[in-house]
C-alpha positions as a printed NumPy array, in Angstrom:
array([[-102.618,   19.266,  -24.123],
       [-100.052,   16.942,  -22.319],
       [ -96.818,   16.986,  -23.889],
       [ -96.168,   12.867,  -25.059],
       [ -92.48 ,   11.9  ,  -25.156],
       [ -91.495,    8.409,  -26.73 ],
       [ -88.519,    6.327,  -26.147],
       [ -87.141,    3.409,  -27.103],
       [ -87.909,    0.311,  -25.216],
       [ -84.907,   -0.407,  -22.803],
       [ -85.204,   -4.23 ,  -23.426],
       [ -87.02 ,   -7.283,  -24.573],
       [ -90.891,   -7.153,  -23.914],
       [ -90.585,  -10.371,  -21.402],
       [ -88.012,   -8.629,  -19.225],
       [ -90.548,   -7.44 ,  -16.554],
       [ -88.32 ,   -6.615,  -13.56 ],
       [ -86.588,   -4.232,  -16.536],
       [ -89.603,   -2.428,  -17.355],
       [ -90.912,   -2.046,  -13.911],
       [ -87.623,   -0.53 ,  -12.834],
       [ -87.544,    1.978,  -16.181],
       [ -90.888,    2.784,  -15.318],
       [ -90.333,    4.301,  -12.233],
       [ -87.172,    5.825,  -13.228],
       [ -88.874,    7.762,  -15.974],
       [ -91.571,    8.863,  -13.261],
       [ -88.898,   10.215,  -10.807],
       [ -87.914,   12.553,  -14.081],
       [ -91.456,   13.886,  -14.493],
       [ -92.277,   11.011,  -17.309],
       [ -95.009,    9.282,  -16.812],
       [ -95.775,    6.129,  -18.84 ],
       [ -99.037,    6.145,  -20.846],
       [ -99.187,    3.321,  -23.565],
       [ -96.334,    0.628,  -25.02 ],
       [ -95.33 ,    0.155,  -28.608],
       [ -93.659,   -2.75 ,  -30.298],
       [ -90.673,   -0.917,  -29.699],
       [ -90.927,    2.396,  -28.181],
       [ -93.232,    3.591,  -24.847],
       [ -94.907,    7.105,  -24.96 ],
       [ -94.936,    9.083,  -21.893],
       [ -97.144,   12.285,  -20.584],
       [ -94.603,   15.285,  -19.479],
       [ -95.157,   15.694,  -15.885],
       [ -94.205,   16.856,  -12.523],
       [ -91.213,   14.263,  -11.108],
       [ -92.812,   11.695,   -9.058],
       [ -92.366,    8.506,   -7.072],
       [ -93.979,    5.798,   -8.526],
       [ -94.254,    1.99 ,   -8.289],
       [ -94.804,   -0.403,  -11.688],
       [ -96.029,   -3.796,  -11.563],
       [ -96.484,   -5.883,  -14.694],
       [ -99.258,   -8.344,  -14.395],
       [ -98.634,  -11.311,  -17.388],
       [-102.558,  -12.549,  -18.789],
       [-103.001,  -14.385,  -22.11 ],
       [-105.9  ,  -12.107,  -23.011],
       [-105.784,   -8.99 ,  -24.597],
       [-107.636,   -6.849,  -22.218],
       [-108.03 ,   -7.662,  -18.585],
       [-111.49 ,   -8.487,  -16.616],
       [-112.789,   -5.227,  -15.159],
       [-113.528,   -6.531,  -12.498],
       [-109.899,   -7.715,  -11.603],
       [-108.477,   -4.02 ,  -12.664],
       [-111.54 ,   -2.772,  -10.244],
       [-109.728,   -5.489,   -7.338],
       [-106.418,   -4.097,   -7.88 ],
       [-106.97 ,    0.073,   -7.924],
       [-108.904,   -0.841,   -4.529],
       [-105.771,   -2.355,   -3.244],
       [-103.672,    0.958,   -4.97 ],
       [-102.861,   -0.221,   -8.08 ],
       [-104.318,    2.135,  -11.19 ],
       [-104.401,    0.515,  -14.302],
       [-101.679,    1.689,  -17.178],
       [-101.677,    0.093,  -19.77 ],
       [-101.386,   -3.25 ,  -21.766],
       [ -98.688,   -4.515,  -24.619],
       [ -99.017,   -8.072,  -25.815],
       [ -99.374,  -10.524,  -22.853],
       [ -98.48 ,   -7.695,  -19.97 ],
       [-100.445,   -5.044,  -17.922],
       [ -98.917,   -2.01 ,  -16.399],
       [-100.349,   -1.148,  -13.233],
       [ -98.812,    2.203,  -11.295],
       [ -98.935,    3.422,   -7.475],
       [ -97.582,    6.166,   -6.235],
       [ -94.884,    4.921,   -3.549],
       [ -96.96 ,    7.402,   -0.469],
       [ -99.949,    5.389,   -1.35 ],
       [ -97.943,    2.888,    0.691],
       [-100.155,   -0.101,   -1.666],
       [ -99.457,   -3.668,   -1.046],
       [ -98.297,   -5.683,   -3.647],
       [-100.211,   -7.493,   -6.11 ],
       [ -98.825,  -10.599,   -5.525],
       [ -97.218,  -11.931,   -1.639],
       [ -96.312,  -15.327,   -2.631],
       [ -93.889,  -15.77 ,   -5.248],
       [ -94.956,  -19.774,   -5.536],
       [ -98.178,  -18.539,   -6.323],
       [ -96.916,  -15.911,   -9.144],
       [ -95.454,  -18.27 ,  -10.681],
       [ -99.432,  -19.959,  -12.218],
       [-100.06 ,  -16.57 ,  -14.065],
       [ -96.679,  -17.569,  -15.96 ],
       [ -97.973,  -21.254,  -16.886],
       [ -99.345,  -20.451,  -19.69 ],
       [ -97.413,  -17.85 ,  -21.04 ],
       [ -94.271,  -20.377,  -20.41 ],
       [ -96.163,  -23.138,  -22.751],
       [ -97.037,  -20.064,  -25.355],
       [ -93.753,  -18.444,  -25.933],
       [ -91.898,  -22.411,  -25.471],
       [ -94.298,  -23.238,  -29.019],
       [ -93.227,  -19.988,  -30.732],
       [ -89.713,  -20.953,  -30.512],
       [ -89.934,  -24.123,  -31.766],
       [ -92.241,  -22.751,  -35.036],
       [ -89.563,  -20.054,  -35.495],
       [ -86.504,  -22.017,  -34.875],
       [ -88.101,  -24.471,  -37.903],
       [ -89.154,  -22.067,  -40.407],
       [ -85.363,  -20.317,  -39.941],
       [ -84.466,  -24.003,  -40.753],
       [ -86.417,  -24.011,  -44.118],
       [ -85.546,  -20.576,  -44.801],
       [ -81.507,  -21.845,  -44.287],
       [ -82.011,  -24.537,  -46.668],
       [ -83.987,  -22.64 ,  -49.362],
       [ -80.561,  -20.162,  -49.223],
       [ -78.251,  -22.475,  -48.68 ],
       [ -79.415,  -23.878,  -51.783],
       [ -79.514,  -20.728,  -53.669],
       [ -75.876,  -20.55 ,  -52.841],
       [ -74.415,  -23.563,  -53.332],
       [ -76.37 ,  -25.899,  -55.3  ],
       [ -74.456,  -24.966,  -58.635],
       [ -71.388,  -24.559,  -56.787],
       [ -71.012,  -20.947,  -57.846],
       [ -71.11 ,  -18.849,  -54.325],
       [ -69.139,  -15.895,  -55.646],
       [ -70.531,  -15.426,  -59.064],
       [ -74.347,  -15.858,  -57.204],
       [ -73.102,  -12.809,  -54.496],
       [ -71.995,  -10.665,  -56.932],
       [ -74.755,  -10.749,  -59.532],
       [ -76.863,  -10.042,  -56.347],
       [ -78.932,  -13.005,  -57.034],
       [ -79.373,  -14.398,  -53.217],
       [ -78.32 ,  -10.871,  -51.112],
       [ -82.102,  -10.418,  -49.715],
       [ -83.262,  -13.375,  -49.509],
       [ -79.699,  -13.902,  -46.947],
       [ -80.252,  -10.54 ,  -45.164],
       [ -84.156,  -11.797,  -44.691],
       [ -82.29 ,  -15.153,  -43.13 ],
       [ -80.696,  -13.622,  -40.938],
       [ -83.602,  -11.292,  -39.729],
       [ -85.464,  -14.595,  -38.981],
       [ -82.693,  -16.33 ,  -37.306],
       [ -82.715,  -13.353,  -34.854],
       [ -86.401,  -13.909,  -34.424],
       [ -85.77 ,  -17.061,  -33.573],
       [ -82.726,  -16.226,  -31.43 ],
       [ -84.945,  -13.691,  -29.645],
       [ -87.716,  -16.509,  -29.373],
       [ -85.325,  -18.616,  -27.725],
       [ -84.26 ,  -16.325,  -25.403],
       [ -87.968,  -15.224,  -24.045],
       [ -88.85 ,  -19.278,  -23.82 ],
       [ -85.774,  -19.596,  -21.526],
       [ -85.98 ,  -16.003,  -19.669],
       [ -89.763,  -17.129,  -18.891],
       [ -88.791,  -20.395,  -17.845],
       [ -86.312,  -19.24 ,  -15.958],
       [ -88.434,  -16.491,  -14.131],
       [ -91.256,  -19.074,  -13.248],
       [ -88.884,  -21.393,  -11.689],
       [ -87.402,  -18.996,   -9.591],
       [ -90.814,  -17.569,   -8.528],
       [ -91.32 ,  -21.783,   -7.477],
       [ -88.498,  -21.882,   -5.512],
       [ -89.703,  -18.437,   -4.089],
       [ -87.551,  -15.856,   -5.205],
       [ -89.562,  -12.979,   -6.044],
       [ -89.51 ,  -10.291,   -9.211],
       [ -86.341,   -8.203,   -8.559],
       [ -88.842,   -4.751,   -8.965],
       [ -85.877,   -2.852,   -9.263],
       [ -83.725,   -4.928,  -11.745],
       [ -80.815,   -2.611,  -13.748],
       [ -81.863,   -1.484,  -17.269],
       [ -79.359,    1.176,  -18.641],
       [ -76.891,   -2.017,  -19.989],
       [ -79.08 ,   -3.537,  -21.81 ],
       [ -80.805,   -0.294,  -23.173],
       [ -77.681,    0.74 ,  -25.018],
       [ -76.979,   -3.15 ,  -26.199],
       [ -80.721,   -3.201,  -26.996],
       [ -80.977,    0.274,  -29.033],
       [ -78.229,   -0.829,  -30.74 ],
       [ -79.326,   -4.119,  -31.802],
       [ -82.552,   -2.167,  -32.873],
       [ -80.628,    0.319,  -34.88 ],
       [ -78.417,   -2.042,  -37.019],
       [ -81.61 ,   -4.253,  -38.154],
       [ -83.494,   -1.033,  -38.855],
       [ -80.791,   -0.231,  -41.068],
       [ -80.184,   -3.566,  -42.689],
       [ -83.902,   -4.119,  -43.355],
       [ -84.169,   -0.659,  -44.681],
       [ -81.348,   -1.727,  -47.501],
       [ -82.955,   -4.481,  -48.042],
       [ -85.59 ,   -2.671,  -49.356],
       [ -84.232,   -0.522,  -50.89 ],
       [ -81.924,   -2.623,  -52.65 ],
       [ -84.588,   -3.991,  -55.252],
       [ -85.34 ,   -0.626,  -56.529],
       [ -81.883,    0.566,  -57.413],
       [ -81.552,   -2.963,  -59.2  ],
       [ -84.713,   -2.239,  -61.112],
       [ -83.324,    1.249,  -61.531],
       [ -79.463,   -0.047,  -62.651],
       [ -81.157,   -2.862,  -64.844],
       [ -81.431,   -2.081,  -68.344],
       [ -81.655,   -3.855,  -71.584],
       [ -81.08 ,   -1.913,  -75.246],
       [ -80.027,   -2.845,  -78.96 ],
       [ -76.299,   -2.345,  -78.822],
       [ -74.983,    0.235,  -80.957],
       [ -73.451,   -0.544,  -84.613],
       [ -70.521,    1.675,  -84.132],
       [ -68.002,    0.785,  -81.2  ],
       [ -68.749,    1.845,  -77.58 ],
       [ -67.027,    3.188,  -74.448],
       [ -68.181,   -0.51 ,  -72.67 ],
       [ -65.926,   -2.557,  -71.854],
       [ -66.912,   -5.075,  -74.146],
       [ -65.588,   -6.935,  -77.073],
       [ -66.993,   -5.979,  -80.815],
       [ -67.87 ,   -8.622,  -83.267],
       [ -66.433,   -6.515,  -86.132],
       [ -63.189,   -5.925,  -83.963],
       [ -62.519,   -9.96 ,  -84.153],
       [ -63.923,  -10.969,  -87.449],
       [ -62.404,   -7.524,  -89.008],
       [ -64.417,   -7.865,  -92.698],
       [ -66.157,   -5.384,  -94.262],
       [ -68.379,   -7.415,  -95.256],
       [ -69.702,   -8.691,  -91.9  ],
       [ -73.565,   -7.741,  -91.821],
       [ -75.983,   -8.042,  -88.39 ],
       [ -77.9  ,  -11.001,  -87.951],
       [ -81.088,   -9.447,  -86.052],
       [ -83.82 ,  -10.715,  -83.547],
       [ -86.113,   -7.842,  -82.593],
       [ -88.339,   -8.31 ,  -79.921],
       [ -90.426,   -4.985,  -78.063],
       [ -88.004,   -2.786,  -80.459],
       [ -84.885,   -4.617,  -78.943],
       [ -82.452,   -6.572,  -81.123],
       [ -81.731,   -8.917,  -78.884],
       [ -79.123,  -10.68 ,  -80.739],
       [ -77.213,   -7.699,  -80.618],
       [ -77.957,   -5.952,  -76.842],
       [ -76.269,   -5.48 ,  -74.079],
       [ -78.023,   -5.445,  -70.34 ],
       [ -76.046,   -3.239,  -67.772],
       [ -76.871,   -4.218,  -64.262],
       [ -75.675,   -3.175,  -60.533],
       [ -75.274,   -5.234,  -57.127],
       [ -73.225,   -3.862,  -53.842],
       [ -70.203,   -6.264,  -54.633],
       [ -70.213,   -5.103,  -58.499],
       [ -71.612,   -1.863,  -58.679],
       [ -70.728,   -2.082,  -62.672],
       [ -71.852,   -5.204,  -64.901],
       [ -72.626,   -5.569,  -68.487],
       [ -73.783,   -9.209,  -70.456],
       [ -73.864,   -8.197,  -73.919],
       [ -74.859,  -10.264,  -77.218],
       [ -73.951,   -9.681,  -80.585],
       [ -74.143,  -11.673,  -83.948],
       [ -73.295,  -11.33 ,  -87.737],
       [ -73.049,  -13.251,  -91.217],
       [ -70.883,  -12.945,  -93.676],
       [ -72.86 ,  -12.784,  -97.122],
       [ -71.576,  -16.151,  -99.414],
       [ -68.975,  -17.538,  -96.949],
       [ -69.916,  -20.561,  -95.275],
       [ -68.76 ,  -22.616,  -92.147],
       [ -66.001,  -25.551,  -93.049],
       [ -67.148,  -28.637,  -93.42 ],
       [ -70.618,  -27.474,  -92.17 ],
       [ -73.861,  -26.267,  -93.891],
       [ -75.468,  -22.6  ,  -93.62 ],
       [ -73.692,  -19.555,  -93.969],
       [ -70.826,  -18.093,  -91.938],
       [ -72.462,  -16.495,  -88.998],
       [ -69.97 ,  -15.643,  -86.009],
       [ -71.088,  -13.995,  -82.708],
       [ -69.989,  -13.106,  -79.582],
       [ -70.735,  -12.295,  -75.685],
       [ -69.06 ,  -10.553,  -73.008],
       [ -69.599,  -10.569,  -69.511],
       [ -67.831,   -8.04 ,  -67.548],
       [ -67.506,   -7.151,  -64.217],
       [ -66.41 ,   -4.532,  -61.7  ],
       [ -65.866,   -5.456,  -58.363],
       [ -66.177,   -3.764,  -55.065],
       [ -63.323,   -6.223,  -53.476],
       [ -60.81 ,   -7.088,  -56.03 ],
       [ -59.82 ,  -10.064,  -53.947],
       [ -62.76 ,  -11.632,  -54.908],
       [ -61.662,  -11.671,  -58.907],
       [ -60.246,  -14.611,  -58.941],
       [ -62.631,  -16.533,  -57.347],
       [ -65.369,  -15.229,  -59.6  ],
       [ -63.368,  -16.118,  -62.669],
       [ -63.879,  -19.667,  -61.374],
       [ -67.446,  -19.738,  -60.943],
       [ -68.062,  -18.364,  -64.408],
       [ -66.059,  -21.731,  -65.641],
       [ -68.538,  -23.661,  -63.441],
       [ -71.614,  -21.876,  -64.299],
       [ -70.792,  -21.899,  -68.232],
       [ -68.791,  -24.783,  -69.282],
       [ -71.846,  -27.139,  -69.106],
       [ -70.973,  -30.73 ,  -70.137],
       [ -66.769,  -29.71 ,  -70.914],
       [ -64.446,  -31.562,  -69.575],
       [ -62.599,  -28.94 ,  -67.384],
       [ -59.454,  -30.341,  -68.386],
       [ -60.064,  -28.233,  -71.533],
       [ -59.621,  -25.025,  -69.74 ],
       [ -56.184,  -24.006,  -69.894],
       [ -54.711,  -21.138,  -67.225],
       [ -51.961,  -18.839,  -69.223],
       [ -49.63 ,  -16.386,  -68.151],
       [ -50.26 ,  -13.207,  -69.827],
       [ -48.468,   -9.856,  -68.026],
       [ -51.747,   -7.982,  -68.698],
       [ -54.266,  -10.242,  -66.659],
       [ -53.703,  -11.487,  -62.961],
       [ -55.628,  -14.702,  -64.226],
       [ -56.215,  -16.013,  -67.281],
       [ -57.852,  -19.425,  -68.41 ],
       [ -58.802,  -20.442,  -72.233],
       [ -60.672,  -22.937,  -73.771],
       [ -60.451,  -23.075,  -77.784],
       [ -61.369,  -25.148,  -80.777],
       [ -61.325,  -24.598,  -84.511],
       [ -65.337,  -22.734,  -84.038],
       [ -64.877,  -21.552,  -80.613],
       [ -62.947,  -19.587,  -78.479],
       [ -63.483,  -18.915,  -74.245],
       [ -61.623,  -16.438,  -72.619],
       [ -62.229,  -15.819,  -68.378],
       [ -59.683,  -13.146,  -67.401],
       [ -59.384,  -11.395,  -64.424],
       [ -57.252,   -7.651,  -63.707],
       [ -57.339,   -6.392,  -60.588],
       [ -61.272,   -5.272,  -59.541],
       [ -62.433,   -6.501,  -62.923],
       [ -63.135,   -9.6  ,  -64.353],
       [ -64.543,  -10.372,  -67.94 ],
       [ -65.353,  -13.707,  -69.621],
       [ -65.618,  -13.443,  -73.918],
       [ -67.423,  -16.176,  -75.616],
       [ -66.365,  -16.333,  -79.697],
       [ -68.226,  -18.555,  -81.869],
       [ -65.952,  -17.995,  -85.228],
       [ -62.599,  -18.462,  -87.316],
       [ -60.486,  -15.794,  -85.62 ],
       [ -57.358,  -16.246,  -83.721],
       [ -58.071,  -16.189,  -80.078],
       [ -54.987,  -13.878,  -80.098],
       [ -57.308,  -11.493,  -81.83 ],
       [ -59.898,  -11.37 ,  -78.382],
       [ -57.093,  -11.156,  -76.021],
       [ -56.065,   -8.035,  -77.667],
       [ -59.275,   -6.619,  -77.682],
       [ -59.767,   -7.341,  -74.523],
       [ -57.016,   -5.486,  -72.991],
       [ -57.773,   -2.888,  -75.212],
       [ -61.187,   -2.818,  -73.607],
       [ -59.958,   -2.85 ,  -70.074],
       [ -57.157,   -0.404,  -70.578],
       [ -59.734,    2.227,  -71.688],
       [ -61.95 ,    1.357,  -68.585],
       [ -58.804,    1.936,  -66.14 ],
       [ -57.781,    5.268,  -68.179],
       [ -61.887,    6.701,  -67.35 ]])
């Protein structure tokens, strides 16, 4: 059984002069070219030989037998066929003629192909346009960039943007390398048969090797989400997270949990841990509590206090800051940002409050982390600072 060897492709599928060179380099090493892949050629293992390639372009998928039947009587076998091109091969002591003498005359079998590829571009190059605006929206329509790349919200859909725009990059370049080649065969410059491949092999395996890898993440990437992405009732006694505890703040015995249980989860008192590449370490946590016969001032219905934390860990520190201003965009609503105040506090790098008599905000950022406590209650906002650089202190310590 013949021994088949593949390889990757040494260049784009329109470069013909390329492949008809590689071809008959591979030959003179005893590789002989038996079928084409997307991106890789197989070869049968044989004795070295001196061969001659000629790539014949048809808009059909398989030639007319009776023009393969014209060419192997003029010396040309029959190879093989990948999208629009046929491989024909001679042996170079066959001494054949070649398939075509008159460059000007070439250049019709290109017509078509020319129009084909010239219409691909133009659907690719518009549905990279859509796909830009359906990101670019994700992105920046709330005006929160950082917090949306960190809680991984947009990170495929971008990688997946800019797979297309090489598509339509690559598109581009085989309307205008076709174009280009049937003009010259007009003006009567012929197929260089022997054109140089080796440069544009290593460019090209490389280019091939770093979207491999970047579509392979991509797809991976949704799995260790699911995998990272977990919601349970939180605890009643305090936690390693690096969170902020109701009972911490309101500190009364007689604070009780207000619960909402839904599939076995409290979810008025969970927390949700979650992962992305630029904050491998996230928790969003809930929790709430009444106070049996105290009531809010002023207000009817019991006193009921709660609290949520959103913490972060960051894979770039120097993107703390930023993200401590998104989280004021993405959660002060209707506020007039005039209300949140920045304070200088030697245990944060940033910190910005908002407070009123029932509520306190606090975004705060420390080196890779960044954590933003919402209290709905009577305690000092003193009191959450504290905890909170309790909380991150114990997370630095780890």
């Amino acid at each position: 059984m013949d021994k088949v060897v593949r390889k990757l492709r040494p260049s784009d599928y329109w470069s013909i002069g390329e492949h008809e060179s590689w071809f008959a380099d591979m030959a003179s090493q005893g590789l002989h070219l038996k079928k084409m892949g997307i991106h890789f050629a197989h070869f049968v293992k044989d004795e070295q030989k001196k061969m001659k390639y000629r790539i014949e372009v048809s808009m059909k998928k398989r030639m007319r037998p009776e023009q393969i039947e014209m060419y192997a009587e003029s010396g040309w076998d029959y190879v093989t066929g990948y999208q629009f091109f046929h491989v024909f091969s001679s042996p170079v002591e066959r001494n054949a003629p070649e398939i075509h003498t008159d460059p000007a005359e070439q250049s019709y079998t290109l017509e078509a192909l020319d129009k084909k590829l010239a219409f691909n571009a133009g659907m690719v190059v518009v549905a990279l346009l859509i796909m830009i605006a359906m990101v670019s929206a994700v992105w920046f329509l709330d005006g929160t960039p950082i917090r949306t790349l960190v809680e991984g919200i947009a990170i495929q859909q971008t990688i997946l943007s800019i797979f297309i725009g090489y598509q339509a990059y690559t598109s581009l370049r085989a309307a205008l390398s076709i174009r280009a080649l049937r003009n010259d065969l007009i003006e009567g410059k012929p197929i260089d048969h022997h054109a140089p491949w080796k440069k544009h092999q290593r460019l090209h395996s490389t280019i091939t090797f770093l979207f491999t890898l970047l579509l392979g993440l991509t797809a991976i990437m949704p799995f260790v989400q699911l995998l990272n992405h977990k919601t349970i009732t939180l605890p009643g006694e305090s936690t390693d997270l690096p969170i902020v505890r109701l009972a911490d703040i309101e500190q009364n015995p007689a604070l009780v949990r207000e619960k909402y249980f839904i599939d076995d989860i409290d979810w008025a008192n969970r927390y949700t841990s979650k992962w992305s590449p630029f904050a491998p370490v996230q928790y969003d946590t809930d929790e709430s509590g009444v106070v049996p016969g105290e009531v809010w001032k002023g207000l009817s219905g019991e006193y009921s206090p709660s609290i949520s934390t959103n913490y972060y860990q960051l894979t770039i520190p120097a993107m703390a800051d930023n993200l401590v201003f998104d989280l004021i965009d993405w959660y002060r609503h209707e506020n007039p940002v005039e209300e949140y105040v920045e304070t200088k506090h030697p245990d944060f790098d940033l910190l910005i409050v908002r407070e009123n008599e029932y509520m306190k905000e606090v975004f705060a950022s420390r080196g890779r982390e960044v954590i933003f406590v919402r209290y709905n209650g009577y305690a000092n906002v003193d009191l959450v600072l504290n905890s909170i650089v309790e909380k991150l202190e114990h997370t630095s310590h780890k």
